[in-house]
C-alpha positions in Angstrom: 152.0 -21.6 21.2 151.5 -22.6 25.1 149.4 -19.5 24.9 147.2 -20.3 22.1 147.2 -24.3 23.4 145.7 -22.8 26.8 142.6 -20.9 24.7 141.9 -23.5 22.9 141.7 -25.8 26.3 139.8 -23.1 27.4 137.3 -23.1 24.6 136.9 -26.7 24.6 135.9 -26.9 28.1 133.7 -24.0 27.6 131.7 -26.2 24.8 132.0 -29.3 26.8 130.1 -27.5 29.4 127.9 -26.0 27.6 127.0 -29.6 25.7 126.4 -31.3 29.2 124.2 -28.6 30.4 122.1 -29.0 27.6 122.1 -32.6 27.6 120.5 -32.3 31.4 118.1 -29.7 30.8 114.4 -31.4 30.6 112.8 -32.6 27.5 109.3 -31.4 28.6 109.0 -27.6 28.5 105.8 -25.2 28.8 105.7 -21.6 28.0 102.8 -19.3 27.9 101.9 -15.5 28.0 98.8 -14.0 28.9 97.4 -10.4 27.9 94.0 -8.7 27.6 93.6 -7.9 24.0 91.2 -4.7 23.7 88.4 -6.1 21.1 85.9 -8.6 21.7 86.6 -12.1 21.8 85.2 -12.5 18.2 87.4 -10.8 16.6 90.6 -11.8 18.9 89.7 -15.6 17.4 88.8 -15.0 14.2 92.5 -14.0 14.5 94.4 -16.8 15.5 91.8 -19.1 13.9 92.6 -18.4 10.4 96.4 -19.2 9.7 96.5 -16.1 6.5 95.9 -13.7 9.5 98.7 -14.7 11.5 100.9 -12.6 9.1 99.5 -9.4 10.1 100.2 -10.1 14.2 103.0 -12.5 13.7 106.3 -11.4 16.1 108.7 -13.4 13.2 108.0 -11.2 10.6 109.9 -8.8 12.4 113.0 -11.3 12.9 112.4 -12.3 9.0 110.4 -10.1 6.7 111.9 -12.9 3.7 109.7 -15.8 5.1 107.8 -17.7 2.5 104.4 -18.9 3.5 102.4 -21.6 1.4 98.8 -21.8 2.7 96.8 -25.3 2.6 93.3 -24.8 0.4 91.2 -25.1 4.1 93.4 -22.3 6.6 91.1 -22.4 9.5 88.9 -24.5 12.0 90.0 -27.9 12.7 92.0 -29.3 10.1 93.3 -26.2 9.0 97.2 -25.8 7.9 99.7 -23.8 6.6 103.5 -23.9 6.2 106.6 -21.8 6.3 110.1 -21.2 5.2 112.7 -18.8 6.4 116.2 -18.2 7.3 115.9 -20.5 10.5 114.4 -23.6 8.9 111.3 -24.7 7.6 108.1 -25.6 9.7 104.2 -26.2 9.2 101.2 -26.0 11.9 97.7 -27.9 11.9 94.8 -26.9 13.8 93.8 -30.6 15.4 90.7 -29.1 18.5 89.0 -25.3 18.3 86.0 -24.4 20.5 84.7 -21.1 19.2 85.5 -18.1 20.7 87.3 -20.0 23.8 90.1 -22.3 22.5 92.4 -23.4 19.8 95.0 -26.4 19.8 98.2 -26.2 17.0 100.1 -29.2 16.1 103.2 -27.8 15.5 106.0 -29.2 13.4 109.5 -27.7 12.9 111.4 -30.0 10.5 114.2 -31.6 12.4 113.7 -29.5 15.3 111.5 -31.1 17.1 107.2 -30.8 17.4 104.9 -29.4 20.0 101.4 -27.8 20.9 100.5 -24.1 20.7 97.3 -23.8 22.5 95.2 -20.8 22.6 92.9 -19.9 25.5 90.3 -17.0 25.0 88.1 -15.6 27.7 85.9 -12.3 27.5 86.5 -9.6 29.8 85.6 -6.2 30.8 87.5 -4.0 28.4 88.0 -7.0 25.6 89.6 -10.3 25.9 92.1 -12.3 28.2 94.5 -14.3 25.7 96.3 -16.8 26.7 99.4 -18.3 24.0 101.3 -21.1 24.9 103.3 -23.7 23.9 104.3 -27.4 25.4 105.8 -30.3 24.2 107.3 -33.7 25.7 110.2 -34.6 23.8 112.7 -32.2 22.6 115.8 -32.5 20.1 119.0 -32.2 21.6 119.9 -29.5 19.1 116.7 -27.7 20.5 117.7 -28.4 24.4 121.0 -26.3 23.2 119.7 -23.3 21.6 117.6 -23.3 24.9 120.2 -23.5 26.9 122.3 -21.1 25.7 119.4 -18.2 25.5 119.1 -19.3 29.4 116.0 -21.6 29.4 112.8 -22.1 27.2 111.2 -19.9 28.8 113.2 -17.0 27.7 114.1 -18.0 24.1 110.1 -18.2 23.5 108.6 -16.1 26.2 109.8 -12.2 24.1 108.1 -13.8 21.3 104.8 -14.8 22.8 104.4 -10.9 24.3 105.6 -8.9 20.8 103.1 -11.4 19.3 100.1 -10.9 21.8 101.2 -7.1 21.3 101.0 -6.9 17.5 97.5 -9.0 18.0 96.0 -6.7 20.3 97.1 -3.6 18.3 95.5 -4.9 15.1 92.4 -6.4 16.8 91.8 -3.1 18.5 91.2 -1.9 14.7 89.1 -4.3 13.7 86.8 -4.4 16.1 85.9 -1.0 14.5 84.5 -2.3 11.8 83.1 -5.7 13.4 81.2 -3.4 15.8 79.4 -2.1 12.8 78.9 -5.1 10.8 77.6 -6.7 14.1 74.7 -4.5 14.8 73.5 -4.6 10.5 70.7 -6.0 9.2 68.1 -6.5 7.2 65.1 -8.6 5.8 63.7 -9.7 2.6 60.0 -8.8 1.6 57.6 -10.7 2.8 55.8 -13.5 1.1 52.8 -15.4 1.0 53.0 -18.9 -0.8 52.0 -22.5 0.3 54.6 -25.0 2.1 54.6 -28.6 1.6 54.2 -30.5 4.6 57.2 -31.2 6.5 59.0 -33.3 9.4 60.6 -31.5 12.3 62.3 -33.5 15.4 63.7 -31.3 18.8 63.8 -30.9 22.2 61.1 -28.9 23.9 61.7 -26.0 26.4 60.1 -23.8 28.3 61.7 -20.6 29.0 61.7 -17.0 30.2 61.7 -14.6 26.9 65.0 -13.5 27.7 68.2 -13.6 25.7 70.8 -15.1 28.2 67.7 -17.9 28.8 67.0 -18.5 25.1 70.7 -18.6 24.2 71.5 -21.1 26.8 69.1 -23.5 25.5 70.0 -23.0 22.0 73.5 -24.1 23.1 72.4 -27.0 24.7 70.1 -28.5 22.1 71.1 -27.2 19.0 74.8 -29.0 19.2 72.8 -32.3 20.6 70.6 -32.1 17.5 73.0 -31.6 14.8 75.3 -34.4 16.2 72.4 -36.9 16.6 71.9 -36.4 12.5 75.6 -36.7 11.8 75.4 -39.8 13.9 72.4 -41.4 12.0 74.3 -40.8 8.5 72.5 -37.7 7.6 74.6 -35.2 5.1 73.8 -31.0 5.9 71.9 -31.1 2.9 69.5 -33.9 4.7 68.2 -30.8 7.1 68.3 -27.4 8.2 68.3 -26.4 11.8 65.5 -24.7 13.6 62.7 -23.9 16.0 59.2 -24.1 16.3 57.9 -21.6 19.0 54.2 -23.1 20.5 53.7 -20.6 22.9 54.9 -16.7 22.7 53.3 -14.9 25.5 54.8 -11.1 25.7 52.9 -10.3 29.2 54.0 -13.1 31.0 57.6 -13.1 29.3 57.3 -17.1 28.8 57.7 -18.9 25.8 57.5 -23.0 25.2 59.6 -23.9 22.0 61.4 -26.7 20.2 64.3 -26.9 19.4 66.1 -28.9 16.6 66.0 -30.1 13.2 64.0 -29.3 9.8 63.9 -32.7 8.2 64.7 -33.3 4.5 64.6 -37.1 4.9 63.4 -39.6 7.0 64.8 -39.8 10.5 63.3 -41.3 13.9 63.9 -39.1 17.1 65.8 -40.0 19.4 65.4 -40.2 23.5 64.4 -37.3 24.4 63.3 -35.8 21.5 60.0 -35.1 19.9 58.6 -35.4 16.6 56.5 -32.9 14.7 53.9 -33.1 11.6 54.2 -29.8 9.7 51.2 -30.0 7.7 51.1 -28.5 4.0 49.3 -24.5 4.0 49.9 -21.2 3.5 52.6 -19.7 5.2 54.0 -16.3 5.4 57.5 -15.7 4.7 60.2 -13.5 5.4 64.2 -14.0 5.5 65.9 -11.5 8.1 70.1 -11.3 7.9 71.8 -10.4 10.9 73.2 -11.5 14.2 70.6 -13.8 16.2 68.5 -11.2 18.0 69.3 -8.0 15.6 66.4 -7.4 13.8 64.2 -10.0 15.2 61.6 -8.0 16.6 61.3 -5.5 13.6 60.6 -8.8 11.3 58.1 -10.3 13.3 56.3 -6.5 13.4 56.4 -6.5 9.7 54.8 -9.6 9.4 52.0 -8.7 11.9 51.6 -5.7 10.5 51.1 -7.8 6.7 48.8 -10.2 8.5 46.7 -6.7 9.7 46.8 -5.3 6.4 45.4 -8.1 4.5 42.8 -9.4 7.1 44.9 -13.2 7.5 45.0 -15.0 11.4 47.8 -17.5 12.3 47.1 -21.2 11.6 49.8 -22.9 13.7 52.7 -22.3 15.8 55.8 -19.6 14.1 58.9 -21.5 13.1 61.9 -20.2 12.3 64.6 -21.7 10.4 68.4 -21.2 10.6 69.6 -21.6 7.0 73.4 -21.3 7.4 76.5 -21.7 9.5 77.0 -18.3 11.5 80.6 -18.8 12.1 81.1 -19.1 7.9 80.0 -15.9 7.4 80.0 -12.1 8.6 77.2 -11.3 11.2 75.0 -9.2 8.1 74.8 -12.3 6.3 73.5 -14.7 9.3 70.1 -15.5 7.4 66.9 -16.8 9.7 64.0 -17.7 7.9 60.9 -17.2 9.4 57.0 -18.5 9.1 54.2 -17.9 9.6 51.4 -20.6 9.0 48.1 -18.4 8.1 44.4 -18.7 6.8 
């Protein structure tokens, strides 16, 4: 009995000193892992962006094939949610901040076991894409400190997981990008037509710039985000406009183009600082829609509609315009739709 007194004496102390070390270990903990996925950074986010792909790359799968997951109606960009429920406990995560293509912030929940942020970092590379998955949090339960504790420390009761995860995610990103490579370079255009446009508002900011794609995309970044929050900020609903450009000079020797960039306008709105208004006036317009990424198939629309101007012995009227009729990161790269004109007498 003095035997089995002595063990149990033992034991005690053991769990004693186990409880105080947890009780001391910090709150606050941060853990991240960092690998180069090999895909491009499109696909590496599409990823992580929509929670029903997270069961393809998940590391718990592994550690729970039984886990139940129920899926909110909206799965990705900000506001997106899902939940889950396995042998460890329940939990749900929120997407509350994403930047395309370069970051994503979780709210993280894990019913009675505390909350925290996974944040996702994304930067292109040569040879694909460095990711960065981490996860921090400032309060933590004391049940949580233990488990912690006795795995030796945050960082190595989360660390194993982040790496299998990042592994599984590069591994089935390397097999999409496949088919993404593909879909990326596809396109094509609608036949051209000649019809007559009503006349039409159109407010943006005016550029000059080098016919160059880094160039052009740098001030389509710039404006195009300014644009479309200036409407949202005036009460305009998406259906109030459609976002564009109307390109007043073109010149191919010199390389120089002077454009506007901004808004198509479907009510009445005033520009603001900095921007200028433009009087479409009703006439006859050519027309063509092209699908495709922004600069795929560009240039072989614009010769098709040259080539019908030719044909049927018509001059431009006015300044090209295109318009960009939907959201590029809602659909696949083929189905990216610019409308352009032509004004022609």
């Amino acid at each position: 009995m003095k035997v089995l007194k002595y063990v149990l004496l033992f034991v005690l102390v053991i769990v004693v000193g186990v409880v105080i070390y947890a009780a001391l270990q910090p709150s606050a903990y941060e853990v991240t892992r960092t690998r180069t996925v090999k895909a491009p950074v499109e696909v590496v986010y599409s990823n992580v962006d929509d929670y029903k792909n997270w069961e393809a790359w998940g590391p718990w799968e592994e550690e729970d094939p039984s886990m139940v997951y129920t899926y909110a109606e909206q799965t990705k960009g900000i506001g997106g949610s899902y939940s889950w429920d396995g042998k460890d406990g329940k939990g749900s995560a929120k997407t509350i901040e994403a930047v395309q293509n370069e970051a994503i912030t979780n709210q993280l929940d894990f019913d009675g076991m505390g909350t925290a942020n996974g944040f996702w970092k994304f930067k292109p590379v040569d040879g694909g894409t460095e990711v960065t998955w981490g996860i921090k949090a400032e309060e933590s339960p004391f049940v949580f400190k233990l488990i912690g504790a006795m795995m030796g420390g945050y960082d190595s009761m989360m660390g194993p997981m982040f790496e299998r995860g990042l592994e599984k995610l590069d591994s089935v990103s390397q097999v999409q990008s496949i088919a993404y490579e593909k879909e990326k370079n596809a396109w094509s255009m609608s036949e051209i037509t000649q019809k007559t446009q009503e006349a039409q508002n159109f407010i943006g900011y005016a550029h000059s710039s080098k016919i160059d794609m880094d160039a052009m995309k740098a001030i389509f970044e710039e404006s195009m985000p300014k644009a479309g929050a200036y409407a949202a900020k005036s009460g305009l609903q998406p259906q109030d406009y459609v976002p564009g450009a109307v390109y007043i000079k073109w010149d191919e020797e010199k390389g120089e183009t002077d454009l506007v960039i901004g808004l198509f306008l479907n009510k009445d709105l005033e520009p603001a600082e900095g921007m200028e208004l433009m009087e479409m006036p009703k006439g006859d317009i050519l027309h063509v829609s092209k699908f495709g990424n922004y600069g795929t198939g560009d240039s072989q629309a614009h010769t098709a509609l040259m080539q019908y101007m030719q044909e049927n012995k018509l001059s431009m009227n006015g300044p090209m315009y295109e318009m960009y009729v939907n959201d590029p990161t809602m659909v696949k790269p083929s189905e990216i739709q610019t409308d352009i004109y032509y004004p022609v007498k």
